[in-house]
N, C-alpha and C positions, 0 to 999 in steps of 0.2 A: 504494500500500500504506500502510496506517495505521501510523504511525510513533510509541511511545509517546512522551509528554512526559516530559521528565528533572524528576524530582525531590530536587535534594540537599539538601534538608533530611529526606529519610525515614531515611536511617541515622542520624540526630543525634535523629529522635524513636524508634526503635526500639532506640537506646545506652542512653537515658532512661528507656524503659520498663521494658529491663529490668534498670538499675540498681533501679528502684523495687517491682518485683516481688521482685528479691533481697533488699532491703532490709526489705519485710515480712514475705520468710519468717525472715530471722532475727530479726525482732523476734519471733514466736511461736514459734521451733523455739530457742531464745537458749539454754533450759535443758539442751538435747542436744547443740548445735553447739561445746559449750566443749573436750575433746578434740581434734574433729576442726579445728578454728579452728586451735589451737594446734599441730598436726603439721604443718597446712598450713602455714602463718608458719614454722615450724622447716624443712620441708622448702625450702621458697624460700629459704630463704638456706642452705642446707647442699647443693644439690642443685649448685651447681660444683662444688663437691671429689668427688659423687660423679664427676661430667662427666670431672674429671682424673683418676683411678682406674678410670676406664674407657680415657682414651686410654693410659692403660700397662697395658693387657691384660685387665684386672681384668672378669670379666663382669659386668653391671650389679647381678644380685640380690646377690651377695659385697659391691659395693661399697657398696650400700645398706645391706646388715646390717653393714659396718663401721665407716661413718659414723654410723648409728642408735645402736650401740654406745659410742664415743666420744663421741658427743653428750648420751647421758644420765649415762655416765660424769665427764667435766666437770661436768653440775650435779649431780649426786651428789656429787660431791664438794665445791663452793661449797657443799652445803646441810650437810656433815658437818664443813665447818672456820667458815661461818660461823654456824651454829644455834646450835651448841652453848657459841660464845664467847658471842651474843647473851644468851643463860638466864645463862649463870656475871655476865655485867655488872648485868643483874635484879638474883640475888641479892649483887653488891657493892652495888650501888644501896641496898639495903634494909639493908644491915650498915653503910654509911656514914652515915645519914642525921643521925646524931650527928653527925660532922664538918665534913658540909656545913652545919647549923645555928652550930654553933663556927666556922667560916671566915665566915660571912654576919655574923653579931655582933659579932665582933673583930678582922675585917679588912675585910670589904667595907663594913659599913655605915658604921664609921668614917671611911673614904675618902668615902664618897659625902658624906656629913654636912661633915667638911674643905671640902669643893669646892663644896659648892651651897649650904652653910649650912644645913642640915637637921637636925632633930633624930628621926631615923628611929630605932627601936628594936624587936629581935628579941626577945620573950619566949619560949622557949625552951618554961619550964613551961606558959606559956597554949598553946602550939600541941599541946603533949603530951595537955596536960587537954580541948583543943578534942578532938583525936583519939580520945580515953579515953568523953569524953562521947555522939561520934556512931560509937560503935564500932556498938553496935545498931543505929542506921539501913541502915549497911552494910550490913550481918546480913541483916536484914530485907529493902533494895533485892537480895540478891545470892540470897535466897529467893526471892525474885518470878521473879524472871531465869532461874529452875533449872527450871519446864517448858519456859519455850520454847526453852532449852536441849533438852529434852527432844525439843522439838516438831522442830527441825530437827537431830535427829539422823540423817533420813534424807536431808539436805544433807551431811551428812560421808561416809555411805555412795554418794551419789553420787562424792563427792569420792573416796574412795579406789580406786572403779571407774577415774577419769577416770586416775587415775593408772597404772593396771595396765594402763587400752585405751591411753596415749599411746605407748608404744614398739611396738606392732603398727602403730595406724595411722599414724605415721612412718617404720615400714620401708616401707609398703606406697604412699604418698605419695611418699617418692623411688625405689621401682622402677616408679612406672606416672605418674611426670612428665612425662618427654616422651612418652609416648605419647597423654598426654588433649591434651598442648597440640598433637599431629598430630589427633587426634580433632575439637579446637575449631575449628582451623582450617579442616578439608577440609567442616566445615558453612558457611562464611563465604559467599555470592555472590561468585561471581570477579569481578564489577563490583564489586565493596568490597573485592577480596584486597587492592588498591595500601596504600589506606586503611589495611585494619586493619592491617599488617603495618607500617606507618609509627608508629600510636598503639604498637601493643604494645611494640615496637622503644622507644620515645619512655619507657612505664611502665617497661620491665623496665630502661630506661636510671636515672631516679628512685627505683625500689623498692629494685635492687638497689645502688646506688651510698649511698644514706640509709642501708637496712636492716642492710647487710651491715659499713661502714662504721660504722655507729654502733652494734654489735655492738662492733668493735672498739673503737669509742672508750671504752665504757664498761669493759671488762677491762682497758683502760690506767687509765685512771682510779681503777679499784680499786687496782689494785698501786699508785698511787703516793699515793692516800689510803693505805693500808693500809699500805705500809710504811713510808711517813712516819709515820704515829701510830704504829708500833710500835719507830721507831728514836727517838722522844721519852720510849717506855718507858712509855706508856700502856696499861694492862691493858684485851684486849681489842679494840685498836687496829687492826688488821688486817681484826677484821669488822665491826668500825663505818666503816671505811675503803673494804669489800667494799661493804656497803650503799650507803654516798653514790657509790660506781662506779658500781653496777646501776640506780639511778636517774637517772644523767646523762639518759639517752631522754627524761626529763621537765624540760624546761629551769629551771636554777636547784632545783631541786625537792633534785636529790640533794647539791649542795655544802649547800644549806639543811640538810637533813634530818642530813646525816653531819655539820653543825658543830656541831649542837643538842645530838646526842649525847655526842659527844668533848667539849664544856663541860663539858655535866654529867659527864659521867665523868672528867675533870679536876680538877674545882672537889672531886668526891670522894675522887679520890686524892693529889692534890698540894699541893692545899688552899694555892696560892701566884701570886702573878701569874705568875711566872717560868714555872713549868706549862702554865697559861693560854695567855701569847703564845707558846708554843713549837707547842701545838696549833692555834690562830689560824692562824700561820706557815704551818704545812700545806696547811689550805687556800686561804691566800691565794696561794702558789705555785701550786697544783691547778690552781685557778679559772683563774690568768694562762694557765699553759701550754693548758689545757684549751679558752679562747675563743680564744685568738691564734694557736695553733702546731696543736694537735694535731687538733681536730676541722675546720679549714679546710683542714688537710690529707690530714686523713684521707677524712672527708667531703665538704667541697668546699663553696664558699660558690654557685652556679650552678646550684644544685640546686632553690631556689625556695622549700623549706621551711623558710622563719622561724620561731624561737620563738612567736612570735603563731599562726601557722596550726599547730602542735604541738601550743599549750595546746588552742587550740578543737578542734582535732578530738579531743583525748585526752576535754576535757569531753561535746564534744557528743556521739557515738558512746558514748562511757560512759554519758552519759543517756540513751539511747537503748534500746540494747541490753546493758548492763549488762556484766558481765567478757569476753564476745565483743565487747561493743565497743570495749574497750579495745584487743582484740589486734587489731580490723581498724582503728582509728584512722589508724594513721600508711599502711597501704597504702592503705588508701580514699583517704583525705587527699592520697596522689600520684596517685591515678586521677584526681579530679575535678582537682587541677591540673594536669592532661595534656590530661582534656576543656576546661578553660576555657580555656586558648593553642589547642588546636585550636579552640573555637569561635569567639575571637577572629580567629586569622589568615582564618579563612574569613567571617567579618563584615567584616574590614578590607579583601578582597581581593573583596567579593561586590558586586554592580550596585547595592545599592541605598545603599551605603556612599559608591560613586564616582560617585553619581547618572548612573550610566548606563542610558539607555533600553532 
């Protein structure tokens, strides 16, 4: 009886394939998939808790509509405490800019000029009359701007659809979760069940341990920028402090972003070194706790995703596929590094590696 020949490297080119199939359709379907992208990525890391509220009784659709609930509820509220601080700092921004001028001429430049030997000087009226002089350019640059403002106004109408579809298709994401992933699997070849069940096992170990994990790390990280700039008495400090949280996911990105801010909105209202370092302070605590203690704990250092492979996938998937790619960056990013140890061990473990005949 004819006996077929084993081929194992056919499940590694039909993983490939149809990673690359997926990959196309989001590149063209990119402008639709941003909802649905985003439920799904929400769903996956919210979809334990439904899991636990099912094992205490709770029927699955209650538990779905309670976590979808809560879920939007918390960012409604980050967007109602931190939005609104953000706009009120704008407008100090713009009411200070006297003082931060007077701070810059009579204390900083002084110091600087002391210490380097420089004779650096702030003219005050020149920068007003510079501003005075290219007030019409502005004018003019910010008339030009106002059709295509116009033009994508039906990008904002997409936008506020996406927001109104995102809590349907996230309730409907965690009540039919596990059932797509009994769906995925009972298509698998039961000569690949061992396999797939090994990889997914392997991803969902990755995804959710990073995902879930540095979820949390980032709302610690807020509260403790946040309420460290607000116990310095920094106006606004809590949502400049929320922001540099929310960006931890992007390594370096958010203590950068939240210190740039909290400067200047220092150097405005305190107008003194003492202010300064006290804001510094903050984040230089943040920062310590945040690499050394919290996210090694939190998250875990065995997990394989280096700040190196974080920035590339955020950039590369971002140029790719533009704001869907941003949200599939970091799961892609642990898929392909699941596939490359799996291709690995089976390259290091295969006949032609161990030059066996």
């Amino acid at each position: 009886m004819y006996q077929a020949k084993k081929r194992p490297w056919m499940p590694w080119l039909f993983g490939f394939g149809l990673l690359l199939v997926i990959g196309l359709a989001v590149g063209y379907m990119r402008d639709i998939l941003t909802p649905f992208v985003t439920a799904a990525v929400l769903a996956y890391i919210l979809n334990p808790l439904v899991g636990k509220l099912r094992d205490r009784g709770i029927k699955r659709g209650v538990a779905a509509m309670l976590v979808m609930v809560f879920a939007l509820l918390v960012l409604l509220a980050l967007l109602l405490i931190v939005v609104p601080m953000l706009i009120q700092q704008f407008g100090n921004l713009v009411a200070r800019l006297p003082v931060l001028f007077a701070f810059v001429q009579d204390k900083a430049l002084p110091w600087i000029n002391g210490h380097l030997n420089t004779d650096w000087v702030l003219d005050q009226e020149f920068a007003a009359s510079w501003f005075q002089d290219n007030l019409g350019n502005i004018q003019a640059t910010l008339s030009k701007a106002m059709p295509t403002l116009v033009q994508q106004s039906g990008n904002l109408v997409a936008l506020i659809s996406n927001v109104f579809l995102l809590p349907f298709l996230l309730y409907y994401f965690l009540l039919d979760w596990t059932r797509w992933n009994f769906g995925i699997k009972l298509m698998v070849p039961r000569r690949y069940i061992e396999t797939y069940t090994r990889i997914t096992r392997s991803m969902d170990s990755v995804l959710g341990q990073f995902m879930r994990g540095q979820l949390t790390v980032m709302l610690i990280m807020g509260l403790i920028y946040g309420l460290g700039l607000m116990f310095t008495g920094l106006d606004s400090g809590f949502a400049i402090g929320m922001v540099a949280g929310l960006l931890v996911f992007v390594p370096y990105l958010g203590a950068f972003t939240g210190l740039l801010l909290a400067t200047m909105a220092a150097l405005l209202q305190f107008a003194s070194w003492q202010g300064l370092l006290m804001v510094w302070a903050v984040f230089a605590v943040g920062q310590f706790l945040e690499s050394f203690f919290i996210t090694p704990k939190i998250v875990g250092e065995s997990i394989g995703l280096s700040p190196f492979w974080v920035i590339f996938a955020l950039m590369a998937f971002g140029s790719l596929f533009g704001f869907v790619g941003m949200l599939l960056a970091l799961p892609l990013a642990a898929v392909v590094l699941v596939l490359l140890r799996e291709g690995a061990d089976a390259y290091l473990n295969s006949r032609f590696y161990r030059r066996e005949k």
